[in-house]
N, C-alpha and C positions, 0 to 999 in steps of 0.2 A: 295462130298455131302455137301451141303451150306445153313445157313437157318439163316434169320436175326432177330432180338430180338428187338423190342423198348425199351429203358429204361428210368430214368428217367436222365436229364441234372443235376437235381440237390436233391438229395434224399432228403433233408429236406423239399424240397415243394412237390415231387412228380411227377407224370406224368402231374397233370395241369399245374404244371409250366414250360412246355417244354419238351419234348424227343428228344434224338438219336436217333440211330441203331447203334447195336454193329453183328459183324456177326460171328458167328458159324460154325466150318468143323470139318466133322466127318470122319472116315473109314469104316465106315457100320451103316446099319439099325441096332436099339438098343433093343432086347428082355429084359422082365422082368426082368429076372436072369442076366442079366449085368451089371457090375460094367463101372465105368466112371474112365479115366484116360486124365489129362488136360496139355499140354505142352502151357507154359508162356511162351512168346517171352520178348528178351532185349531191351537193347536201351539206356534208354527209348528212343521211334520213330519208332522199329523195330514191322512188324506183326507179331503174331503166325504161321496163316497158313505153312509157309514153316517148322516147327518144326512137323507137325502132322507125327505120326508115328516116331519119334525121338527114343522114348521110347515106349514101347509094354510090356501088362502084359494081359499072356490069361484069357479068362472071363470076360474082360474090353474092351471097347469100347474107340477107342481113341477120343478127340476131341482136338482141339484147340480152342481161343475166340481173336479175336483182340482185344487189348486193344482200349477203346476209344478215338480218334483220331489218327488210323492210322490205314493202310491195308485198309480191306474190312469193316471197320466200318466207322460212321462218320468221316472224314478226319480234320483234324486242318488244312484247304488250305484255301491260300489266291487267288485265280485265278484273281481276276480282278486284282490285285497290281505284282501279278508274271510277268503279261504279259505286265506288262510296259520294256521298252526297255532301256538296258543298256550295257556298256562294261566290259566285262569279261574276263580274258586271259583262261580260259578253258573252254569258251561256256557254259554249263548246270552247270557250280559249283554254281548256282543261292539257299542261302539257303542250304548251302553244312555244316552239321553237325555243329564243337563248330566254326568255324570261319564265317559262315554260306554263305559260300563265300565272306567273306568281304561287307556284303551288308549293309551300314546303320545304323543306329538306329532310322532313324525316318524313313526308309524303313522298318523296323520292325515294329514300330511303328502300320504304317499306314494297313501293315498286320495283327496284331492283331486288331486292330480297326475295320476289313473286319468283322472277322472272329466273332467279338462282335456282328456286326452287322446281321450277314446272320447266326450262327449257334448258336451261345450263348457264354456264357460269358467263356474264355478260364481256370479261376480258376477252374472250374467243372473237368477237365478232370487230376484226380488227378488218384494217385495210389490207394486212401483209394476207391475212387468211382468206380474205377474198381473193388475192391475186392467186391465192394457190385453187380456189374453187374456178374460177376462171379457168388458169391452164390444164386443169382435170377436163373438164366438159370439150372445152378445145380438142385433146387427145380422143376425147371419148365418138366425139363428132368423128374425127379423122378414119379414129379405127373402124366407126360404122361404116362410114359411105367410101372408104378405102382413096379418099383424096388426100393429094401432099402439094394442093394448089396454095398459094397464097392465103393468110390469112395477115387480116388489121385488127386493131384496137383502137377505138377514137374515146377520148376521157372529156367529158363537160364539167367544169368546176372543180371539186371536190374528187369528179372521177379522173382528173389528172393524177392525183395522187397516188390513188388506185394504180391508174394505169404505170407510173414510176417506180411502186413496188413490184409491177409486176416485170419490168425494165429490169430492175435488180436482181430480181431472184431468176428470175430466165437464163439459163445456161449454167445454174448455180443447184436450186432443185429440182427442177424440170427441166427437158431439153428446150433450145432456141427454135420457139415453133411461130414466134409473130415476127412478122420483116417488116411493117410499117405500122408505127404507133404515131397516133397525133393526138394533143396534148393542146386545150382550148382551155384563156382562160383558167390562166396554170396557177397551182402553188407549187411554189418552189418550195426546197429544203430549209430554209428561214421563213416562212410563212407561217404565222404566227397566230392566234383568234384574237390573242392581247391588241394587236395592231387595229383589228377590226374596224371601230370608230375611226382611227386615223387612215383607212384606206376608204372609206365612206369619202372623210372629208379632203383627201389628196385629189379626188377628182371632184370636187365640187371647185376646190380653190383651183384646177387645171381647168375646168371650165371657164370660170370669170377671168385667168390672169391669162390663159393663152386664146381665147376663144370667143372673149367680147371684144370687137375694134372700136374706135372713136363714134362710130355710128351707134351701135349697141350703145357707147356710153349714157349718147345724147338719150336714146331711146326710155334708159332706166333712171337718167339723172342722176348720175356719176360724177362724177370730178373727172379732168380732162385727161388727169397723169394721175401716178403712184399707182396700189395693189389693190384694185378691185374688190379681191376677196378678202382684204382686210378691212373696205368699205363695207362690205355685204357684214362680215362681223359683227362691225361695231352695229349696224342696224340691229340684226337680231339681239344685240346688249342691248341698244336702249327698249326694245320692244319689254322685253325680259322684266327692266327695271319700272319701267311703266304700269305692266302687268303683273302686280307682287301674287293678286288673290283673284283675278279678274272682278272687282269692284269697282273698275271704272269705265263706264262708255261700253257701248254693244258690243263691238267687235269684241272686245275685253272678255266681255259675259262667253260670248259666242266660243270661243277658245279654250276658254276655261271649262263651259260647262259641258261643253262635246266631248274634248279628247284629254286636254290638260290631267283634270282633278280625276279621271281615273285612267292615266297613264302606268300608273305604276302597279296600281290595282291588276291593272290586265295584262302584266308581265312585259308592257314595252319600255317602260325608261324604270333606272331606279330611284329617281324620287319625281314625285309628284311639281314639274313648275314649267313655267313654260317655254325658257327654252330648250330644255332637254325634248319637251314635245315638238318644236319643233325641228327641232333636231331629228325624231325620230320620223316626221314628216317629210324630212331631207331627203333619210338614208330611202325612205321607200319610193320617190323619186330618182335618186341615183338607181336604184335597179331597172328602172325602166327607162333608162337612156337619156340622150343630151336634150329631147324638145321635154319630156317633162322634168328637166334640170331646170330647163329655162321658164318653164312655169312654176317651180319653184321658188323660183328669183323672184318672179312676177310677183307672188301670193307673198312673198315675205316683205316685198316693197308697200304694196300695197294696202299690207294688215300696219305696216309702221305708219303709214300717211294716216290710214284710220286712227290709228290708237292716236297720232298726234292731235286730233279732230278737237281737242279736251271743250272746244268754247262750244261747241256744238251740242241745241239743245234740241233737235231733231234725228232721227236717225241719220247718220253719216251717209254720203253716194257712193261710198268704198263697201258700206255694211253688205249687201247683197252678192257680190260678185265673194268677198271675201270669206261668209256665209258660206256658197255654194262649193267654193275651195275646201271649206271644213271638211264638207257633210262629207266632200268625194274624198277625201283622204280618213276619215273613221270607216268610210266602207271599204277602203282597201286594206284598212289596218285590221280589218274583224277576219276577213278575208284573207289576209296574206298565210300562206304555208298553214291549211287549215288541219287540224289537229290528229286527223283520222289515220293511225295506223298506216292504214294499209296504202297512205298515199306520201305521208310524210309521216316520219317516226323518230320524233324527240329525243328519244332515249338514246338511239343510235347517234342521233346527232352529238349529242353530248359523250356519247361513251366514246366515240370517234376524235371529238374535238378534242376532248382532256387527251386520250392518249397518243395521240400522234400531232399535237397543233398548239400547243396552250404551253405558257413560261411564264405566267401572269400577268401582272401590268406590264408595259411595254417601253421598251428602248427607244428614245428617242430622238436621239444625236442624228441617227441613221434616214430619220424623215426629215435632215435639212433642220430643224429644231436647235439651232446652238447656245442658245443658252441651258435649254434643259440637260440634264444630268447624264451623265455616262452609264449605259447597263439599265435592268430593268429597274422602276423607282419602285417608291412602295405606293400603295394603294392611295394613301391620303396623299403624295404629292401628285399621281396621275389626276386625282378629282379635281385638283387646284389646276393644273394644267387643261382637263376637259374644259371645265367652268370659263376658261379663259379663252381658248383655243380652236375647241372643235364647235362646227355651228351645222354639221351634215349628216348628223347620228346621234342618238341615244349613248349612253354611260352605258356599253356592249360589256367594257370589262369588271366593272361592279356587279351587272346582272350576274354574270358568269360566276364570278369568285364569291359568289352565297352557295352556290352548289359545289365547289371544290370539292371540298372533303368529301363528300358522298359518292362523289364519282371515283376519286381515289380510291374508297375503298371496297369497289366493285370493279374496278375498272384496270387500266394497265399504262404504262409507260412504255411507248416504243421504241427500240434501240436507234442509237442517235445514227450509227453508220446508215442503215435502214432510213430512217428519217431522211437523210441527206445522200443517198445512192442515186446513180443516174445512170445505171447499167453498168456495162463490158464492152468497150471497143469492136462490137461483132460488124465484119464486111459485110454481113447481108443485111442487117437491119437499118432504116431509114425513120428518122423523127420529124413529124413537124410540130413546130410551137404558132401557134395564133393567138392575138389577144388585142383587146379594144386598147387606148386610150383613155377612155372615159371611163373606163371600167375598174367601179368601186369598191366591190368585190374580191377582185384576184387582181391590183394593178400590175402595170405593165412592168415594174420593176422587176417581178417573183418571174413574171416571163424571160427576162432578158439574162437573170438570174441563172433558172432553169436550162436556158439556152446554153448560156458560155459553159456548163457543166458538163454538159451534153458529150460522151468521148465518139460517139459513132456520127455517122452520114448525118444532117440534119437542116434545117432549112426553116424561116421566120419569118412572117407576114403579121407587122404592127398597121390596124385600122385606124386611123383619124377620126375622131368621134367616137368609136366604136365602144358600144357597153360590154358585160358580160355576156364572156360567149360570143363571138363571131363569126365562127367557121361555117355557120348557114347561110352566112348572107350571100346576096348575090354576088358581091365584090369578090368574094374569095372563091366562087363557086370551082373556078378554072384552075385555081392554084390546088382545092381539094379534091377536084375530080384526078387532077395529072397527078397528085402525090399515090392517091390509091388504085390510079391504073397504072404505076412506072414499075421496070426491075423493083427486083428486093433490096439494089442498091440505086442511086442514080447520083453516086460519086466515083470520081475515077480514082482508081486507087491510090491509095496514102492522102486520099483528102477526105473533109469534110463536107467539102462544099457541093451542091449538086451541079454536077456540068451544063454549062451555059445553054449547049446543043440537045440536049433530054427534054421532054416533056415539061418536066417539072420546071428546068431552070428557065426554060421559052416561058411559062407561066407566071414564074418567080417576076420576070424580066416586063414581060405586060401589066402585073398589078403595079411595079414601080413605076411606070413609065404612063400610067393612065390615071385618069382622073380621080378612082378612089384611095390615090394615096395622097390626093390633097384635097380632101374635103373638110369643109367646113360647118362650122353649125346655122344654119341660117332660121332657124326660128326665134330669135328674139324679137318681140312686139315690144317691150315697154312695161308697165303695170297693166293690172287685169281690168279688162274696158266695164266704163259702163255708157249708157247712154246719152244721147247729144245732148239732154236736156243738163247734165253731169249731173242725175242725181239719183237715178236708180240704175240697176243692172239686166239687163233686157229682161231675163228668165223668170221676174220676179212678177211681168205681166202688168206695171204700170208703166209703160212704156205705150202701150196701148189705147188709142181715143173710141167714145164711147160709138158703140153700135148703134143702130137704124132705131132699136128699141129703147136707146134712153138708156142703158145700165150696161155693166160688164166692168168699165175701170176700176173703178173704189172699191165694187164688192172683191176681182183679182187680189186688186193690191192690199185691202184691210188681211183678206183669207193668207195669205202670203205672210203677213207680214207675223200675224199673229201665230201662227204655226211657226217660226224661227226664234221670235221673242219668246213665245213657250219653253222652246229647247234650250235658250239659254235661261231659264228660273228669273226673265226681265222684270220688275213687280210693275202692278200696272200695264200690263203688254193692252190688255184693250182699248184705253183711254190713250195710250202711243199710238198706237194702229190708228185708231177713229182720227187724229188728226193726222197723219201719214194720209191716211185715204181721202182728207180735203184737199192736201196738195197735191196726191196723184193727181186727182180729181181735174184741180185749175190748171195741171201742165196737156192735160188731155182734151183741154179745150171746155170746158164743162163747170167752168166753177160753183157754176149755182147748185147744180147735183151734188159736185162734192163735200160744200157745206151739208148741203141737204142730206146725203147720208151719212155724213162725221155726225149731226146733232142726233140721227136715229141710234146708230152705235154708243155715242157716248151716254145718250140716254137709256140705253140700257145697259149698259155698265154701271154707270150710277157716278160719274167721272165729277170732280168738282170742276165749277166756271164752262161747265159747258159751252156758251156762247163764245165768252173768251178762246178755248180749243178750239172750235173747227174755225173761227176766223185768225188765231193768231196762233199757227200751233208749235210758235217757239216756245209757249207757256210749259209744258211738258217736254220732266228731262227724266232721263232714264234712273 
């Protein structure tokens, strides 16, 4: 159920001087005696809509509201400028999130210029102006269904922010109409996009140094003592220095000619090498929590023992497993925050980030960093400190600062009081803060930040493990049901604290005292398996002895093989494959087939020493 709202483009003039549409989804028709409960989407870029129902508290009425310029609201699109014609190496990365697919700056440009032109001016489309479209539809519901029940506000990511301007301005341009806002996965008032990469890599190094024990060590081949995640470091150096062009060794090729050598191409690092790619293979693990952290770990161990393989004149038994790791992190990278408008909206992102989030390169002192410099550096000493430093993200603040000026001069600066508000002391309003751990994104710092700011009622639940975004998990479910079923306070007066005796503080009082406030990560395996024989990776289908019929292994494992050495530009992948597929061959029980199909294949390739290759196939090196 959908229902679109005009607003104004620019509140200080009002509706003459221009409207949007911002649009509206609810769960049900909304009776008098119904409270209102509002799920903020992130991003900034991202719609609400898909959050409705996220959160449920009986006697409320759910809704969501697109922020304006994205979803189902006015869109920040530039259509005439999109559909100019250019080359891409992943088709629709057009406008693809912080590298925005590599497109331009005077392609951005000339997109904000559209967008000046056909919708209005892009500075309007701020967080502070959302929070005023917000509390209009709020009143507007009210004065429909003649209710003065309860109303929430729950902010995801970015829609924290949101939700803080809306904290601020509440009793200031509109009346005090939300009593509980909760706040997930917070940016605080110091929350920064500069930081970015280093909030990537502060839970990466919080995984390894607080999260792997002596067992884990054993598992990953560790050293017994000292900082894990300056072991994992140094690994990804030497992989880096190994890998200059990927011209050495398969995994090499494989890395290189997958994702590497058009990373930069496709807007995800800003230069083309490999560890910035992995880097950027980090950060998109870190979004998806601590087990694919941990296989993170896994894949980065693993591709280092390959690359170490140097004597190896056969494909390596790391090659497939580490392989399969590629392929599935280039499909999540084509895939992450896909380009479309109407689901995720670049522009906004960016017109959002510059004006309320961005100081450029980033202060360092403040991330524990003591030797680095006081205040923010300049650009060339942040690269020298990435290159060193960060192993869990992409170069986020180089991407960004190509588009600086352009966004400046479409875009706006949000006043710093604004930036850094946290409301008005009001008795009836109640806050909650939630936030992971592990969480790469908004760390817990900005939460705790956010928190101590906090002047009214308020209340804090930190997850162990926990990624971005929390407050759906089941861990918290009792702490978020009681927060949005209690009074419009559940502190006794002259305090902050919720009363021990209330709903909320019995809730508060079980998550501490229960298991999910000490949980751990328990998915560490070790490196990524391969088979008993330790020489290929199950998936690859040489793992497998021949059938009733005589055939099946060599021909799997040759078709396998060459379909991977293709995609890495291997020369020779046939004449490798045809003796790959003699060894499958004799681990499958079958050596005589093996041979026997290595000499069909190499004979028609046309491979030199034939005999030689299917009996001796260390003769062929990559």
């Amino acid at each position: 159920m959908c229902r679109r709202y005009r607003v104004p483009l620019d509140y200080s003039q009002g509706l003459v001087a221009g409207n949007i549409t911002v649009t509206v989804k609810r769960s049900r028709a909304a009776k008098e005696s119904d409270g209102q409960l509002w799920m903020m989407g992130g991003g900034p870029g991202s719609p609400s809509y898909s959050e409705l129902g996220s959160i449920s508290s009986p006697g409320k009425v759910d809704y969501t509201l697109d922020h304006r310029g994205t979803g189902w609201s006015t869109l920040l699109d530039c259509p005439k400028v999109r559909k100019q014609p250019g080359n891409l190496p992943w088709g629709n990365s057009w406008m693809k999130w912080v590298g925005l697919g590599n497109v331009s700056a005077e392609t951005v440009d000339a997109c904000l210029a559209e967008i000046s032109e056909d919708i209005g001016a892009p500075r309007h489309f701020t967080a502070a102006n959302a929070a005023r479209d917000l509390a209009s539809i709020i009143m507007a519901i009210q004065a429909e269904t003649g209710s003065t029940a309860d109303v929430g506000i729950h902010g995801f990511s970015y829609g924290t922010v949101w939700a803080r301007r809306f904290l601020e301005l509440q009793g200031q341009e509109f009346p005090v109409i939300v009593s509980h806002v909760g706040i997930d996965g917070v940016c605080s008032g110091d929350y920064d996009y500069g930081q970015y990469a280093l909030m990537a890599n502060s839970a990466g190094r919080r995984l390894l140094d607080e999260y792997c024990d002596a067992d884990c060590r054993g598992k990953l081949g560790a050293p017994a003592t000292g900082s894990l995640a300056a072991w994992f470091g140094r690994a990804v150096k030497e992989i880096d220095k190994a890998i200059t062009d990927g011209s050495e060794g398969f995994c090499a090729k494989y890395l290189w000619e997958r994702f590497a050598k058009s990373s930069a191409l496709s807007g995800w690092t800003a230069k083309a090498s490999i560890k910035e790619a992995l880097g950027a293979i980090g950060y998109l693990h870190v979004t998806y929590g601590s087990k694919a952290m941990t296989e993170f770990v896994a894949f980065v161990l693993s591709l280092r023992r390959c690359v170490r393989d140097t004597a190896a004149t056969t494909i390596p038994s790391d090659f497939w497993a580490v392989a399969h790791r590629i392929d599935l992190s280039v499909r999540v990278a084509t895939r992450y925050l896909e380009t479309y408008p109407s689901s995720f909206d670049a522009i906004l992102h960016h017109i959002v980030g510059f004006g309320d989030m961005w100081k450029g390169p980033p202060e360092l002192r403040a991330w524990g960093l003591k030797d680095a410099r006081h205040g923010s550096c300049s650009l060339e000493s942040w690269r020298h400190f990435f290159d060193e430093e960060v192993f869990w993200a992409p170069d986020f603040v180089t991407l960004m600062s190509r588009y600086q000026d352009v966004f400046n001069k479409y875009g706006y600066r949000e006043n710093s009081a604004l930036v850094h508000g946290s409301g008005r002391p009001w008795s009836n309003v109640t806050v909650l803060v939630t936030n992971g751990d592990l969480d790469g994104q908004t760390p817990l710092r900005f939460a705790r930040a956010a928190f101590e700011a906090l002047p009214t009622c308020k209340a804090k639940v930190e997850l162990p493990t926990g990624r971005h975004c929390v407050s759906t998990d089941s861990c918290l479910q009792k702490v978020v049901n009681a927060f949005y079923g209690s009074p419009a306070s559940s502190c006794p007066s002259g305090s902050v604290n919720p009363a021990s005796s209330s709903d909320l503080g019995q809730a508060l009082e079980a998550f501490d005292s229960g298991n999910c406030s000490a949980k751990k990560v328990e998915t560490w395996t070790g490196l990524l398996p391969v088979d008993d024989c330790g020489r290929e990776h199950s998936s690859s289908g040489c793992d497998k002895s021949f059938g009733a019929g005589g055939d099946g292994v060599c021909d799997m494992c040759f078709a396998k093989c060459v379909e991977l050495l293709d995609k890495a530009n291997v020369p020779n992948s046939r004449c490798v494959c045809a003796s790959e597929a003699a060894r499958c061959g004799a681990r499958g029980n079958c050596t005589a087939g093996g041979f026997a199909f290595c000499s069909e294949e190499a004979s028609h390739a046309g491979c030199d020493n034939e005999d030689e290759l299917c009996q001796d196939p260390g003769l062929v090196v990559a």
